[in-house]
PLY file of the C-alpha trace (Angstrom):
ply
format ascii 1.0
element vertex 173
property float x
property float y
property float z
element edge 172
property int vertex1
property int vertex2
end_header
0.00 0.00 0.00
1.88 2.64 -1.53
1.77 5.85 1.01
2.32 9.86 -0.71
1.47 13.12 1.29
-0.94 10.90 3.92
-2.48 9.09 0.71
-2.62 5.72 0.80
-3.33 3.70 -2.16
-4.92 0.54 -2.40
-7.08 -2.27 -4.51
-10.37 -0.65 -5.05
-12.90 -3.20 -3.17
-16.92 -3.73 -3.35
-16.83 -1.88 -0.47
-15.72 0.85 -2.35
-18.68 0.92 -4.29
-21.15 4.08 -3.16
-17.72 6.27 -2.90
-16.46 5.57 -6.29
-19.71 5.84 -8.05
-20.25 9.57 -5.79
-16.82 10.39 -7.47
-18.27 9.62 -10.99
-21.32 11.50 -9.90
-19.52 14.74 -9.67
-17.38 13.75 -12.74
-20.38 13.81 -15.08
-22.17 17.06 -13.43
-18.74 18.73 -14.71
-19.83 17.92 -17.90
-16.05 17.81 -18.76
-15.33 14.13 -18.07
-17.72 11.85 -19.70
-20.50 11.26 -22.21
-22.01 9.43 -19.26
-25.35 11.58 -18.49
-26.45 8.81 -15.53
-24.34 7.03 -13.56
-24.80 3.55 -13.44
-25.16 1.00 -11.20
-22.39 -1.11 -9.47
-22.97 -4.16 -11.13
-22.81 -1.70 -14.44
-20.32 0.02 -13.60
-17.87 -3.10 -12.16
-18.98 -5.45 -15.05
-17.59 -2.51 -17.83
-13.95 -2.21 -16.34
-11.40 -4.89 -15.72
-11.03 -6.44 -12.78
-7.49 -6.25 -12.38
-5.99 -2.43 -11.92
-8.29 -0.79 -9.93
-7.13 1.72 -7.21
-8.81 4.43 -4.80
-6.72 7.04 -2.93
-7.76 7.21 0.50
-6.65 9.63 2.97
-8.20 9.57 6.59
-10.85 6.38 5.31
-11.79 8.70 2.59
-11.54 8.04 -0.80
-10.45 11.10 -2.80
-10.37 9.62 -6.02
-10.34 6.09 -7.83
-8.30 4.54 -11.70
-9.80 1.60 -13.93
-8.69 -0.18 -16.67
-11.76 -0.58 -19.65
-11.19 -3.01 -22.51
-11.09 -1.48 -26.01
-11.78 -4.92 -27.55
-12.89 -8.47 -26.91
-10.53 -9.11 -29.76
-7.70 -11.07 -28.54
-4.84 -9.07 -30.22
-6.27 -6.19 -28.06
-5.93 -7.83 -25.28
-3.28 -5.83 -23.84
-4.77 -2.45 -24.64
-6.79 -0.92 -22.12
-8.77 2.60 -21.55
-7.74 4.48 -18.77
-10.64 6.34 -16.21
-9.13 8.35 -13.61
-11.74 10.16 -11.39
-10.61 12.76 -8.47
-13.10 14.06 -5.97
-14.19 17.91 -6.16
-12.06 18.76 -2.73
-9.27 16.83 -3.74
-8.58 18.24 -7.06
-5.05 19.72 -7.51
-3.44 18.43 -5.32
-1.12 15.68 -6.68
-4.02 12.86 -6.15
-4.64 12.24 -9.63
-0.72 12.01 -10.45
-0.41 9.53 -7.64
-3.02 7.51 -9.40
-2.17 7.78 -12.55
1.34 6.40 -11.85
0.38 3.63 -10.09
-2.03 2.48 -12.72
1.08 2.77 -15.25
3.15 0.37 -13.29
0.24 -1.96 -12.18
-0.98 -2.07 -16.03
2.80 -3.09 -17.22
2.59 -5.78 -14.84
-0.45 -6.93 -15.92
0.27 -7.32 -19.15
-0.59 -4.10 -21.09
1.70 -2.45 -22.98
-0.97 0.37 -24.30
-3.01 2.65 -22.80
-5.55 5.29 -24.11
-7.43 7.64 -23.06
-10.18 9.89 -24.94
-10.36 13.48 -23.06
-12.51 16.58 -23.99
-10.24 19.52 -25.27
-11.57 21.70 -22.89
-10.30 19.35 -20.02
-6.30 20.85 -20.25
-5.80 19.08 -16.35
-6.55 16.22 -17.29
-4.42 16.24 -21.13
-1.09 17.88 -18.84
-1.85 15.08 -16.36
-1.39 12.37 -18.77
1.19 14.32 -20.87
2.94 14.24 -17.80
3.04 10.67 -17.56
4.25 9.38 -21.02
0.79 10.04 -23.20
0.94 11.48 -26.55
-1.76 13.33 -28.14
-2.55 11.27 -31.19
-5.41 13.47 -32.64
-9.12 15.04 -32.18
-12.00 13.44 -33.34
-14.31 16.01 -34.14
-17.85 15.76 -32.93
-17.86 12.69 -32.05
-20.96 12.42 -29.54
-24.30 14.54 -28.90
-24.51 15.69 -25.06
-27.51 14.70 -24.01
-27.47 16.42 -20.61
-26.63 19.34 -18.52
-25.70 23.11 -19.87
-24.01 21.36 -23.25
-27.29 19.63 -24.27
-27.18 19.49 -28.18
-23.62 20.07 -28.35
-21.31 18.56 -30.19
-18.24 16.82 -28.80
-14.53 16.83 -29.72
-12.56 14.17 -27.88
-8.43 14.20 -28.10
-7.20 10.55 -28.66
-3.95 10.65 -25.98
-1.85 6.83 -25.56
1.13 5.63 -23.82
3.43 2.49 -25.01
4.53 0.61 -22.19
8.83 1.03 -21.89
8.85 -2.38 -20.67
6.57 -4.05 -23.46
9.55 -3.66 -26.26
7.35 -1.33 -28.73
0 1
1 2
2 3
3 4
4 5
5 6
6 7
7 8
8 9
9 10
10 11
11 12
12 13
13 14
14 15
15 16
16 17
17 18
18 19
19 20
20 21
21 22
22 23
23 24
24 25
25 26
26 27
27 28
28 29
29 30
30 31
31 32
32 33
33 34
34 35
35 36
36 37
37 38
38 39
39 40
40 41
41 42
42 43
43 44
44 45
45 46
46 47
47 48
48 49
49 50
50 51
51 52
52 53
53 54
54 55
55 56
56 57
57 58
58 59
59 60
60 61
61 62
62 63
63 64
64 65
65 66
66 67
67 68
68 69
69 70
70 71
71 72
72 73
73 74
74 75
75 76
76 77
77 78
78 79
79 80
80 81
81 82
82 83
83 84
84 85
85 86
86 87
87 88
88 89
89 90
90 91
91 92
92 93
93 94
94 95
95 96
96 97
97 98
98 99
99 100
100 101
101 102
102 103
103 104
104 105
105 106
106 107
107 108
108 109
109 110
110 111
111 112
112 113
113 114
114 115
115 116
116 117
117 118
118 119
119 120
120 121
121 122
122 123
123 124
124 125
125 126
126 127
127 128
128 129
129 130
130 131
131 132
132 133
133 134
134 135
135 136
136 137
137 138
138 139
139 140
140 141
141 142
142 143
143 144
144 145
145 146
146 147
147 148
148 149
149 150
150 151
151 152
152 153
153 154
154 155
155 156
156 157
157 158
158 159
159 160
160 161
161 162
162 163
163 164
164 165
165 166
166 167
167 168
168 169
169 170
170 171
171 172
């Protein structure tokens, strides 16, 4: 249990389940983190991201913020690429929490197995593109209106999303 600043990080458990979904829940009223307009369920939500690489930050017994794998494919020559979801709790934003996470996702993915990660981030979202730019990602283009909001103050916008991935170092690419 890795320990930075008084966070602790750990293997996200069921137990962790109404705290990470409250996280999402103030991801998607930012309307800068996700298509997402409800959040789901736990079974929904656990069932859509891989069991293995899951962390929460937790300070004090409070989770501050949570990472998850997704699977971009059931296609096994995908099978070591994985979407990256890094949430960070209102109070806890910038303050090094989502760093902390997104390292130790890196190094837990490599050891799984992965050896790419991607992530799809709004333009408008510049913490979150220098967060992963910070950790290895490249920006590998914009796809231009690529969903509909259906919610909140962007209904009946259109969406860009910026494509960012990282190559695992220890995968050989």
């Amino acid at each position: 249990m890795p320990e930075s600043y008084g966070v602790y990080l750990r293997a996200m458990q069921p137990a962790d389940a109404d705290a990470v979904l409250k996280i999402y829940t103030e991801g998607i009223a930012t309307g800068q983190a996700t298509f997402e307009a409800e959040v789901p369920d736990w079974e929904k939500w656990n069932s859509g991201h891989l069991p293995q690489c899951r962390w929460v930050a937790e300070k004090q017994n409070t989770i501050l913020g949570w990472a998850a794998l997704s699977q971009v494919s059931p296609r096994k020559v995908y099978s070591g690429v994985a979407e990256v979801s890094i949430y960070v709790s209102g109070t806890s934003q910038n303050k090094g929490i989502g760093s902390i996470l997104l390292e130790h996702l890196i190094r837990s993915s490599e050891d799984s197995g992965f050896w790419t990660l991607q992530a799809q981030i709004f333009p408008e979202n510049k913490i979150s593109i220098h967060l992963h730019e910070k950790h290895g990602f490249c920006k590998n283009g914009t796809r231009k209106q690529l969903a509909l909001m259906t919610y909140g103050p962007r209904t009946g916008e259109w969406r860009d999303v910026v494509l960012m991935e990282r190559r695992s170092t220890k995968a050989g690419i």
